[in-house]
N, CA, C and O atoms as a GROMACS GRO file, in nm:
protein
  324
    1UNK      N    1  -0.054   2.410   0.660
    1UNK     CA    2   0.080   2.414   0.605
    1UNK      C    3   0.117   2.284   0.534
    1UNK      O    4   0.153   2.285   0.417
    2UNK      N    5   0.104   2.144   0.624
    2UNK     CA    6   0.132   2.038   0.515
    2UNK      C    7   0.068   2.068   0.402
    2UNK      O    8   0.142   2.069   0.304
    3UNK      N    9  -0.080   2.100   0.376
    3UNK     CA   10  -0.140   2.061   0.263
    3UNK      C   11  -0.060   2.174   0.141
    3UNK      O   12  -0.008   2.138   0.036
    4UNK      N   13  -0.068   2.275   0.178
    4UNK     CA   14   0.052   2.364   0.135
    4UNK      C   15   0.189   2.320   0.045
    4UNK      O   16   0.214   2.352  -0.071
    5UNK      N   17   0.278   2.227   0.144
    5UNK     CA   18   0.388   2.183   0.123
    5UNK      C   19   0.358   2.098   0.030
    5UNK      O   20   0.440   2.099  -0.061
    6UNK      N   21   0.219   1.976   0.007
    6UNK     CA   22   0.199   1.850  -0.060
    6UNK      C   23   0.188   1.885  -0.182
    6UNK      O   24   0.270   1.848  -0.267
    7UNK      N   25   0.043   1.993  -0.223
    7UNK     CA   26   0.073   2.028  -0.334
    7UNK      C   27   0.156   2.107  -0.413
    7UNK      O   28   0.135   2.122  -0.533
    8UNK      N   29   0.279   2.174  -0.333
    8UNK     CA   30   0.430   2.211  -0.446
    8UNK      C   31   0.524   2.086  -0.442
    8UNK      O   32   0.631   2.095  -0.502
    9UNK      N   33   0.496   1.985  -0.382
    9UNK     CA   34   0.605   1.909  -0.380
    9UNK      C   35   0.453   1.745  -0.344
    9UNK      O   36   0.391   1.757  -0.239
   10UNK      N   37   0.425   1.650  -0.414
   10UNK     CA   38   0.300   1.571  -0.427
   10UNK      C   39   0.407   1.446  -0.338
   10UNK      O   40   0.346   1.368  -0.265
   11UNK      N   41   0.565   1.430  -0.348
   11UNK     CA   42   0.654   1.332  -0.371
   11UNK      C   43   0.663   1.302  -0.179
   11UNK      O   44   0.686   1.193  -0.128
   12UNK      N   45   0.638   1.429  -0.105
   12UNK     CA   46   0.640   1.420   0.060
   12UNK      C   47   0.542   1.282   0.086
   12UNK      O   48   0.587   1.189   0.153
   13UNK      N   49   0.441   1.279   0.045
   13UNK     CA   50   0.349   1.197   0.099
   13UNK      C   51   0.397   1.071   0.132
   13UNK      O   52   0.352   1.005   0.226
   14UNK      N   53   0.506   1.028   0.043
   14UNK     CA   54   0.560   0.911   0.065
   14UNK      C   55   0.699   0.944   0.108
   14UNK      O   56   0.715   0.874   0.209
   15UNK      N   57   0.800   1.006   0.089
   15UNK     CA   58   0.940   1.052   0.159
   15UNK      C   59   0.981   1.050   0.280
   15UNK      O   60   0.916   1.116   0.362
   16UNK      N   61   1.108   0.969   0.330
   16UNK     CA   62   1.131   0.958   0.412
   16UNK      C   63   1.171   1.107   0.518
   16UNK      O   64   1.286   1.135   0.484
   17UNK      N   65   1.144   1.169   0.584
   17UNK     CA   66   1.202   1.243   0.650
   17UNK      C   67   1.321   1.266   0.702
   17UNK      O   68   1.403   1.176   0.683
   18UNK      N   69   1.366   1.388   0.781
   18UNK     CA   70   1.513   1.361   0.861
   18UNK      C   71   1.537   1.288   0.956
   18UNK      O   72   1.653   1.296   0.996
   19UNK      N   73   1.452   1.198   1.024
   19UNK     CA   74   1.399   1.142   1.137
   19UNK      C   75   1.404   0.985   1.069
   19UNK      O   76   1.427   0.880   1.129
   20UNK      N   77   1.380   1.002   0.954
   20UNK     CA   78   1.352   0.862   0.888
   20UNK      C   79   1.241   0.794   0.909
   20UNK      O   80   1.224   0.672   0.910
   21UNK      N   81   1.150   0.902   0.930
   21UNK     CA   82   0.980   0.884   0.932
   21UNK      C   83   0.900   0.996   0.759
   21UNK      O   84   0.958   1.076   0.684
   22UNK      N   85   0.775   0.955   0.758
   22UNK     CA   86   0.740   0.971   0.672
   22UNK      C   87   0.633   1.110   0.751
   22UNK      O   88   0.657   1.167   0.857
   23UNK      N   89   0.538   1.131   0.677
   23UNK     CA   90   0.459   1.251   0.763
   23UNK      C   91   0.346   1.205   0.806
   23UNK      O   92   0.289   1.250   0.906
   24UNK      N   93   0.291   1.089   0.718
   24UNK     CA   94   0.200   1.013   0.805
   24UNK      C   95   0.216   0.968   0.946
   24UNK      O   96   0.135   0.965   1.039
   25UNK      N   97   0.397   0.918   0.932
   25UNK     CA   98   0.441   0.877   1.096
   25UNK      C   99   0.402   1.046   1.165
   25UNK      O  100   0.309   1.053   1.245
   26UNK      N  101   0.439   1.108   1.147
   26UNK     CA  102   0.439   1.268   1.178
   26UNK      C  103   0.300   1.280   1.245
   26UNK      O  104   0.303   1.296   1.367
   27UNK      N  105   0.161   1.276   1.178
   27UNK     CA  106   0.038   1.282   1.197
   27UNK      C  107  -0.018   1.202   1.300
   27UNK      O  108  -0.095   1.235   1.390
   28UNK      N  109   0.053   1.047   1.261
   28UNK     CA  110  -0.018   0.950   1.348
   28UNK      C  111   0.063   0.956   1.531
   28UNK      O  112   0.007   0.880   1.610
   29UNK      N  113   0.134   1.004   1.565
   29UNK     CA  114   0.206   1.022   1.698
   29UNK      C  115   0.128   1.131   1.717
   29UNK      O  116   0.080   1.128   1.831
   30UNK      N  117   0.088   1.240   1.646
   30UNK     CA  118   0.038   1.349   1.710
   30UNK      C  119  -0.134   1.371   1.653
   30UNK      O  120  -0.183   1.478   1.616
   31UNK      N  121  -0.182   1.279   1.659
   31UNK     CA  122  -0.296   1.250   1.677
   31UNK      C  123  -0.381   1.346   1.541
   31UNK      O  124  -0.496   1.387   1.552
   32UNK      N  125  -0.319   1.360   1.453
   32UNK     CA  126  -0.389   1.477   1.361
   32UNK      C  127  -0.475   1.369   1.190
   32UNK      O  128  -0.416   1.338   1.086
   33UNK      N  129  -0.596   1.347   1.223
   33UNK     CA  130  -0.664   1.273   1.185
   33UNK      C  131  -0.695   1.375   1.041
   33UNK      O  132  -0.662   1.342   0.927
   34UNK      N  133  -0.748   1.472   1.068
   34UNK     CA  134  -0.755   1.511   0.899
   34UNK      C  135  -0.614   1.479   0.804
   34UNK      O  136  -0.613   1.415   0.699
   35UNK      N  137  -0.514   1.530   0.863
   35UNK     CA  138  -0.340   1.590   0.746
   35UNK      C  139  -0.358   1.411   0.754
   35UNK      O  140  -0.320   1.377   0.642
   36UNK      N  141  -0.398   1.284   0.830
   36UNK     CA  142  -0.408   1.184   0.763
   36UNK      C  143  -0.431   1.206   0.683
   36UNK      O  144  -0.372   1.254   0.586
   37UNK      N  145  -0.617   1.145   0.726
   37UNK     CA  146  -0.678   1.132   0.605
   37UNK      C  147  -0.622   1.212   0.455
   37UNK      O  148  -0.612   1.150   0.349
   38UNK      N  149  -0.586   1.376   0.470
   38UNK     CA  150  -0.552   1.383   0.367
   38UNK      C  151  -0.404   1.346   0.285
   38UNK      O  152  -0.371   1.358   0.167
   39UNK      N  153  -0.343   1.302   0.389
   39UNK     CA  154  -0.202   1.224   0.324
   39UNK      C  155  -0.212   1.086   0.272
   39UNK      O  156  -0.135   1.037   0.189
   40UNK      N  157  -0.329   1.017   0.336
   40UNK     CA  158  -0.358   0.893   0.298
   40UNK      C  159  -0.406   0.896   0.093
   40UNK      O  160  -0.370   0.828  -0.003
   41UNK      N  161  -0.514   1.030   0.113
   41UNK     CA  162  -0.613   1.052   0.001
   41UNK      C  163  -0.501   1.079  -0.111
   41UNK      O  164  -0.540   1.068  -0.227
   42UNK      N  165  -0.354   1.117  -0.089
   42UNK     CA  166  -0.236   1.197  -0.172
   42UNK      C  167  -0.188   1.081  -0.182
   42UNK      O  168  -0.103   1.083  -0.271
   43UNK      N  169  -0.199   0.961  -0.128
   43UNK     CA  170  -0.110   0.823  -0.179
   43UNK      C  171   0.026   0.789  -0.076
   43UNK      O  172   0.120   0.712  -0.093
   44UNK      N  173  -0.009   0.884   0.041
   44UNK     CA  174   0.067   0.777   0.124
   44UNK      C  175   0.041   0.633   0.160
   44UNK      O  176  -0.059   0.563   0.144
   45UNK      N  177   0.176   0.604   0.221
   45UNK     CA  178   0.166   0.464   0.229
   45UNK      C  179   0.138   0.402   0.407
   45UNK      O  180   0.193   0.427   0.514
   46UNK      N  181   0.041   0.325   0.371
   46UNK     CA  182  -0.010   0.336   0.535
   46UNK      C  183   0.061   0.272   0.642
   46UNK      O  184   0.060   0.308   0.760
   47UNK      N  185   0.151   0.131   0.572
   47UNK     CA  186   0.210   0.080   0.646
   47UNK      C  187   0.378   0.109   0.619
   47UNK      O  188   0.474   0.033   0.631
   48UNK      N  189   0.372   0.222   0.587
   48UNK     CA  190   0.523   0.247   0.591
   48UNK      C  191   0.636   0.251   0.669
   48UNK      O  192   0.644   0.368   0.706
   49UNK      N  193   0.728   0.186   0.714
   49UNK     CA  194   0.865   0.219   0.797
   49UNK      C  195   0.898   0.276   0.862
   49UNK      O  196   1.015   0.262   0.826
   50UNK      N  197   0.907   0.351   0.954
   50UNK     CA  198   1.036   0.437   0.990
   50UNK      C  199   1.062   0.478   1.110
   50UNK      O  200   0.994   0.421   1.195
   51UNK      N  201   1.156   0.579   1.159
   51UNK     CA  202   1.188   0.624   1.281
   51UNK      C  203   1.247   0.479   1.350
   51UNK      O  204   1.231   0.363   1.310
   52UNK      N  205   1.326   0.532   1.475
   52UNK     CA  206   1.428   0.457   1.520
   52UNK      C  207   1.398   0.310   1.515
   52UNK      O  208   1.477   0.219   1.491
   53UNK      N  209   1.252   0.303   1.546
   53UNK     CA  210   1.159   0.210   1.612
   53UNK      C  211   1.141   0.116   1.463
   53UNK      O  212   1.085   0.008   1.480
   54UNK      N  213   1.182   0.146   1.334
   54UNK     CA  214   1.116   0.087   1.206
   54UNK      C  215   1.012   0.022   1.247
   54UNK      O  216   0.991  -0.096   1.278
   55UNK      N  217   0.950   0.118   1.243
   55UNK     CA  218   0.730   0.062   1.274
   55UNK      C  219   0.683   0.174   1.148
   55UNK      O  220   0.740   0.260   1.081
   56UNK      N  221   0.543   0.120   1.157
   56UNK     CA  222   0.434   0.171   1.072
   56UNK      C  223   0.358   0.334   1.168
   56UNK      O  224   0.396   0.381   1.274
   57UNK      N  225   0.303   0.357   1.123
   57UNK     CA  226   0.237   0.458   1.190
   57UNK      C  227   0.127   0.422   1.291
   57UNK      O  228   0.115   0.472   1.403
   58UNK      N  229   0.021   0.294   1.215
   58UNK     CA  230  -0.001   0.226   1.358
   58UNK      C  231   0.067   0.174   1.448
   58UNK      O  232   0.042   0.249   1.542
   59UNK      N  233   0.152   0.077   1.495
   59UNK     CA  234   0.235   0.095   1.559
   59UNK      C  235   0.240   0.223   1.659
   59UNK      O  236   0.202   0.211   1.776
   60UNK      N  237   0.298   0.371   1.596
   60UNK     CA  238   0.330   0.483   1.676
   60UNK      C  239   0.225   0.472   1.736
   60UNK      O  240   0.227   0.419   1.847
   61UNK      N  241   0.073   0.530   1.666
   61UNK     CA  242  -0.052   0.536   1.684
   61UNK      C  243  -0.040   0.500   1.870
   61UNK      O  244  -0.026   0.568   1.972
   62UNK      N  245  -0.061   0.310   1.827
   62UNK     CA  246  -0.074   0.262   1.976
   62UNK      C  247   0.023   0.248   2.102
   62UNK      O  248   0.005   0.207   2.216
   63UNK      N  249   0.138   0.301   2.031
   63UNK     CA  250   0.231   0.289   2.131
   63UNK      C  251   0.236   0.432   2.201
   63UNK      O  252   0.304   0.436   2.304
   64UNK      N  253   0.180   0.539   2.164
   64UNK     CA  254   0.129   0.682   2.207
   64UNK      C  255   0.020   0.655   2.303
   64UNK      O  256   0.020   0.717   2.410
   65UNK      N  257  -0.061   0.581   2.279
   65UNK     CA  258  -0.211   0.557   2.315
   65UNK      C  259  -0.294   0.647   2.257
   65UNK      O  260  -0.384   0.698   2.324
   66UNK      N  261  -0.271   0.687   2.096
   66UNK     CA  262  -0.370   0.754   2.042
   66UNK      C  263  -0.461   0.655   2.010
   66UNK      O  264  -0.430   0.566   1.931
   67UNK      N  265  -0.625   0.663   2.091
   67UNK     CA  266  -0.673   0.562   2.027
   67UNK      C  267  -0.773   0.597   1.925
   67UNK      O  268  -0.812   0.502   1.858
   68UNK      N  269  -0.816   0.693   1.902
   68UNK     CA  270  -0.895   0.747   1.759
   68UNK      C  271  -0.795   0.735   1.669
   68UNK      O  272  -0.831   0.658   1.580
   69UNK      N  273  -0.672   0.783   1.650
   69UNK     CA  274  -0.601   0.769   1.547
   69UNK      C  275  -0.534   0.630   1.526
   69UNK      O  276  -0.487   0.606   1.415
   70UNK      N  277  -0.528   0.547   1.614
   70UNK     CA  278  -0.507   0.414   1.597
   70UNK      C  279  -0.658   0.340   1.525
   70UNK      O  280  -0.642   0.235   1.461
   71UNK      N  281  -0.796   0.396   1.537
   71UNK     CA  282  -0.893   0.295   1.484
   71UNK      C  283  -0.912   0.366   1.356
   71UNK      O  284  -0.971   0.299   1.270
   72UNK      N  285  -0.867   0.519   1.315
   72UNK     CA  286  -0.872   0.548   1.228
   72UNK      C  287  -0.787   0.484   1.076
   72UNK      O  288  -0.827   0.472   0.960
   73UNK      N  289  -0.661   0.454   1.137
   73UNK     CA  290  -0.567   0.382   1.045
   73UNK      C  291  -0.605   0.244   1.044
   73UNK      O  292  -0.578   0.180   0.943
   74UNK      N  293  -0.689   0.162   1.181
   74UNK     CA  294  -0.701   0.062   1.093
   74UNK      C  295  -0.842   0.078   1.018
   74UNK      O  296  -0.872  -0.028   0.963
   75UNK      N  297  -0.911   0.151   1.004
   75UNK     CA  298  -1.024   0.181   0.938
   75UNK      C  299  -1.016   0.152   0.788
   75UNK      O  300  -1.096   0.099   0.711
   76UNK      N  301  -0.857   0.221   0.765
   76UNK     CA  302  -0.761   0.236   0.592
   76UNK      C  303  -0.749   0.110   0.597
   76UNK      O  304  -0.764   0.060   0.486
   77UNK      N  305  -0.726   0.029   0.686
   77UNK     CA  306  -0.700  -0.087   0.594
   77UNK      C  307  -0.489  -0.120   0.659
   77UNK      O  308  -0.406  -0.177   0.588
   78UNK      N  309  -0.457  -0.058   0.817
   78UNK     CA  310  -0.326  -0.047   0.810
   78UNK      C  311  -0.340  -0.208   0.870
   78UNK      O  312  -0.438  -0.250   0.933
   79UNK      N  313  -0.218  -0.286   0.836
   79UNK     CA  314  -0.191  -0.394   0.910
   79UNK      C  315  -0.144  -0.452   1.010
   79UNK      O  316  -0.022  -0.467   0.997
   80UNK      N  317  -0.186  -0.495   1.111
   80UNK     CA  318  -0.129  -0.538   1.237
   80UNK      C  319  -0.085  -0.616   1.263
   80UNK      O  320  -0.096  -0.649   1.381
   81UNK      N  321   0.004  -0.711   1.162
   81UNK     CA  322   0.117  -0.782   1.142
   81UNK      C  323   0.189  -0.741   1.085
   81UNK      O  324   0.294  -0.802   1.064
   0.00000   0.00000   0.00000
């Protein structure tokens, strides 16, 4: 379904949500390593903002204890400062 939604609308990848998370934040809390990778490959932004917490998606990542999806984002290149 995301990939669905991305290509009628390309502009989600980076958009803030109702939550004031992006969908990468979306992916990276719930551990879903492909709709990354492929949100990353669509030009999301890795260290982006949001949710109550204004963190990045790593951030969520480790504060979940996802730890594949935490070594996956820093794999991209996310920053831990």
């Amino acid at each position: 379904r995301v990939i669905e939604l991305i290509e009628a609308d390309s502009q989600l990848t980076t958009k803030l949500l109702d939550d004031n998370i992006t969908l990468l934040h979306w992916a990276a809390i719930n551990n879903r390593i492909e709709i990354a990778k492929y949100l990353i490959t669509k030009g999301a932004k890795i260290d982006a903002i949001g949710g109550a917490l204004h963190s990045t998606p790593l951030y969520w990542a480790i504060r979940d204890g996802k730890l594949e999806m935490t070594l996956f984002l820093l794999s991209y290149g996310a920053q831990t400062s």
